[in-house]
C-alpha positions in Angstrom: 9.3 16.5 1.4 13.1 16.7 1.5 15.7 14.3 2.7 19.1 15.8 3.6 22.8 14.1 2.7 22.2 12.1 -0.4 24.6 10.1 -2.0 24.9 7.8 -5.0 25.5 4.3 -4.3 25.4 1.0 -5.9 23.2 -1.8 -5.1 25.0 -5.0 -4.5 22.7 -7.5 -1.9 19.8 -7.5 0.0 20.2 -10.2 2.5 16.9 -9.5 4.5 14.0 -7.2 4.5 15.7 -4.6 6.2 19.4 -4.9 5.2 21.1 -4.6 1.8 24.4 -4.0 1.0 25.8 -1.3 -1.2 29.1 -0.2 -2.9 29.0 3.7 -1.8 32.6 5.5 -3.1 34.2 2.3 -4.1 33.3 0.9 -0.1 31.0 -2.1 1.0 28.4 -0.6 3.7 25.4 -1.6 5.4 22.6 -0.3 4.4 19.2 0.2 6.1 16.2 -0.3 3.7 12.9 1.6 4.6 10.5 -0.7 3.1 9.6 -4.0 4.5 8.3 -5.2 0.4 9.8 -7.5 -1.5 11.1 -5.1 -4.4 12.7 -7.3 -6.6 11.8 -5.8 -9.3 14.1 -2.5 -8.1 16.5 -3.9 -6.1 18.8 -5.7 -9.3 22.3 -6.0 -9.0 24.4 -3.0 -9.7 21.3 -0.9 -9.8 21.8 2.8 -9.3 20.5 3.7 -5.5 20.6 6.8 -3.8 21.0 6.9 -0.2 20.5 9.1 2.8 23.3 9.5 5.1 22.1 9.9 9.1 23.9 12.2 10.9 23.7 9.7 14.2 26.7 8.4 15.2 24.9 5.8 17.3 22.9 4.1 14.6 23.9 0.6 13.9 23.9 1.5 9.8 25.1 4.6 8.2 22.7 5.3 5.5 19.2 4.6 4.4 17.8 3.5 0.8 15.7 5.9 -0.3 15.4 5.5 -3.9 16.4 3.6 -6.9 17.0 4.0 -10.7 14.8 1.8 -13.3 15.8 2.8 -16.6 15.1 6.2 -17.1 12.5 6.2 -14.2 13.7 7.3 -10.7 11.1 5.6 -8.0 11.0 6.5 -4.6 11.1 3.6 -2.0 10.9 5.0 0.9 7.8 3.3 2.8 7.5 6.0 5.4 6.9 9.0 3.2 3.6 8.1 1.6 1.8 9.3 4.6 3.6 12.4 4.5 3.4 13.9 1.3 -0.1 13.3 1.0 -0.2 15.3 4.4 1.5 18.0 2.5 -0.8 17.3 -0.7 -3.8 18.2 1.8 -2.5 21.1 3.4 -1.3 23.0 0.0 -4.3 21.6 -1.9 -2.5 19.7 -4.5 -4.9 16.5 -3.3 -8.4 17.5 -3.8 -11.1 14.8 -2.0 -14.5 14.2 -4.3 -17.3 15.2 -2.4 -15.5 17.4 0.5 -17.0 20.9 -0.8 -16.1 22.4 3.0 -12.6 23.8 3.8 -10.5 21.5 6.8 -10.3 22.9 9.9 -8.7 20.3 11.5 -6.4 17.2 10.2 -3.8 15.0 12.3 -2.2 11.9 11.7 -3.3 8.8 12.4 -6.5 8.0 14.3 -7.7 4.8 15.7 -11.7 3.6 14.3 -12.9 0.1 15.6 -9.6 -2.5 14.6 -8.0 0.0 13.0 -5.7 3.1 13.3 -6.2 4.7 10.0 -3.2 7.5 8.3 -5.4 10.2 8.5 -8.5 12.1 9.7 -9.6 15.3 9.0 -12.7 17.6 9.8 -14.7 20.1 7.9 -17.4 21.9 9.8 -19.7 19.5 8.5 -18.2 16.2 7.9 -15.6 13.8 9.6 -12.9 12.2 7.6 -10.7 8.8 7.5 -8.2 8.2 4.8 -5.9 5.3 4.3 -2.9 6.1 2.3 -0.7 3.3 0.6 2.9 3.4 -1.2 3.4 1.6 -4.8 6.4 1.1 -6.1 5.3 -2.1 -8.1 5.8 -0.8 -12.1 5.4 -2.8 -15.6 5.0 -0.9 -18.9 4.2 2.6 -17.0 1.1 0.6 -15.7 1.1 0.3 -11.5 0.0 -1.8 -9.0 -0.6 -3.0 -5.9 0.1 -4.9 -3.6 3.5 -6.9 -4.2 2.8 -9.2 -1.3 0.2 -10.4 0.3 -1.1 -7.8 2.8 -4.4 -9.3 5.5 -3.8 -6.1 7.4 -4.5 -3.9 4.2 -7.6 -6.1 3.0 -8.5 -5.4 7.4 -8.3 -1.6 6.1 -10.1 -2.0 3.5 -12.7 -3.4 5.6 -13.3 -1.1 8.4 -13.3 2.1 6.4 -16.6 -0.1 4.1 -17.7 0.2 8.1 -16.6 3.6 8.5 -18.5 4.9 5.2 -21.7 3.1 6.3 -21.3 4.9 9.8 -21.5 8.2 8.1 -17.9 9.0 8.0 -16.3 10.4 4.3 -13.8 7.4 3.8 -11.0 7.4 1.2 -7.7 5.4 0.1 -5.3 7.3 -1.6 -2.5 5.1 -3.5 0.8 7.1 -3.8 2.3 6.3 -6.5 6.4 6.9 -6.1 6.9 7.8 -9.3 5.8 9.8 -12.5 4.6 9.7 -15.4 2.8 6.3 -15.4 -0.7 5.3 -17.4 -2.6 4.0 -14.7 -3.2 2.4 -11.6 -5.0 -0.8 -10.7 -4.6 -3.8 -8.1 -2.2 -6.6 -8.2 -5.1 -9.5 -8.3 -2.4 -11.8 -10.0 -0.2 -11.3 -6.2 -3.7 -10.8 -3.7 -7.2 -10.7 -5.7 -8.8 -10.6 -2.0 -7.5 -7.2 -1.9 -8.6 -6.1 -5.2 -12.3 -7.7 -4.7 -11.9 -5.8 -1.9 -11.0 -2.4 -3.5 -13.8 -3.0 -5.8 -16.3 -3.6 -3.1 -15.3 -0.7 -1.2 -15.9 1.5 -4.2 -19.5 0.4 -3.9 -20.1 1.2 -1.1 -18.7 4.6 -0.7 -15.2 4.6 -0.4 -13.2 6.6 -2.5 -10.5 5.3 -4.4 -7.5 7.5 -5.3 -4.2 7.6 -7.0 -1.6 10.2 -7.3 1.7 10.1 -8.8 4.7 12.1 -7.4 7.8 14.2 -8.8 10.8 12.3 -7.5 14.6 13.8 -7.3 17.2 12.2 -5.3 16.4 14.3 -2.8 12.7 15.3 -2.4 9.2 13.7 -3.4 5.8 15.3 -3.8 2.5 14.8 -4.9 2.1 15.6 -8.5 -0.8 14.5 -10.6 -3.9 12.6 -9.8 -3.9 9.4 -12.1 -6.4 7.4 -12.9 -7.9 4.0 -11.4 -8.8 1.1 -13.0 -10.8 -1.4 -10.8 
């Protein structure tokens, strides 16, 4: 996926979950942040951010965070593109699903089962597919995790695609990881263990439990390698 006018910024503030403030050509602006997480571990102080710039003249803030410098690691933040390049990842093959042997013949975006309306489902001529996809962006020591809040609605997930599996359906969650090169990924019990007993349950019964990293410039991402998962 590629965004269009980036620019460099620096992060100063981030008074709410959807606002932060940033110093962009030695100006102040208002920023829109496209992820609702807490991120404090990326958003520090004077951090290096880059920044899309929207070309509408009637939005109330001028640009949009998309990504953020850690050290020498460029993550992508962007809460809305996890979805999307795993999309991508299906259609050019660079996601391959354990135990779908049967080209897709048909795959849309989001799809409603029970409670819940799940990222994706796709057919083969033989079998019927849900996955949930979900972003990380929480890092420490190239190891990542997740959640970095507690999330009900994703445990909920977690939940109805157990149901899903038992029903017959091939049921996966794929963790996109928004950013390269890390060792492995596994979930944040310290922040929500009901989500990683959850995880760890679903694996048991039949969900399959993905993670794939992504290259990440200041203007595109895509799905790279698939890394492993330690439950």
């Amino acid at each position: 996926m590629k965004y269009n006018n980036i620019v460099k910024g620096k992060f100063l503030e981030r008074p709410n979950r959807f606002i932060s403030y940033c110093e962009i050509d030695n100006n102040i602006e208002k920023v829109h942040v496209k992820n609702t997480g807490k991120c404090k571990e990326l958003l520090m102080p004077n951090s290096v951010v880059y920044l899309e710039e929207s070309g509408n003249p009637n939005r109330k803030t001028k640009y949009s965070l998309i990504s953020v410098q850690k050290n020498d690691r460029l993550i992508n933040m962007d809460s809305q593109v996890p979805n999307k390049v795993v999309y991508e990842g299906l259609k050019n093959n660079k996601i391959v699903l354990p135990e779908l042997d049967e080209e897709i013949i048909y795959i849309k975006s989001e799809k409603t089962y029970e409670n819940s309306r799940f990222d994706i489902y796709l057919e083969t001529e033989n079998k019927k597919v849900f996955i949930e996809v979900k972003g990380v962006t929480l890092e420490e020591n190239d190891i990542v995790m997740f959640p970095d809040a507690k999330t009900e609605r994703g445990v909920k997930h977690i939940n109805e695609l157990i149901k899903a599996s038992k029903d017959g359906y091939l049921s996966y969650i794929i963790f996109v990881v928004q950013m390269s090169d890390v060792k492995y990924f596994t979930p944040n019990d310290k922040m929500h263990k009901e989500l990683g007993d959850a995880l760890r349950i679903a694996k048991k019964n039949g969900v399959n439990i993905l993670a794939y990293d992504c290259n990440v410039t200041t203007d595109t991402i895509e799905i790279k390698d698939e890394v492993k998962v330690v439950l």
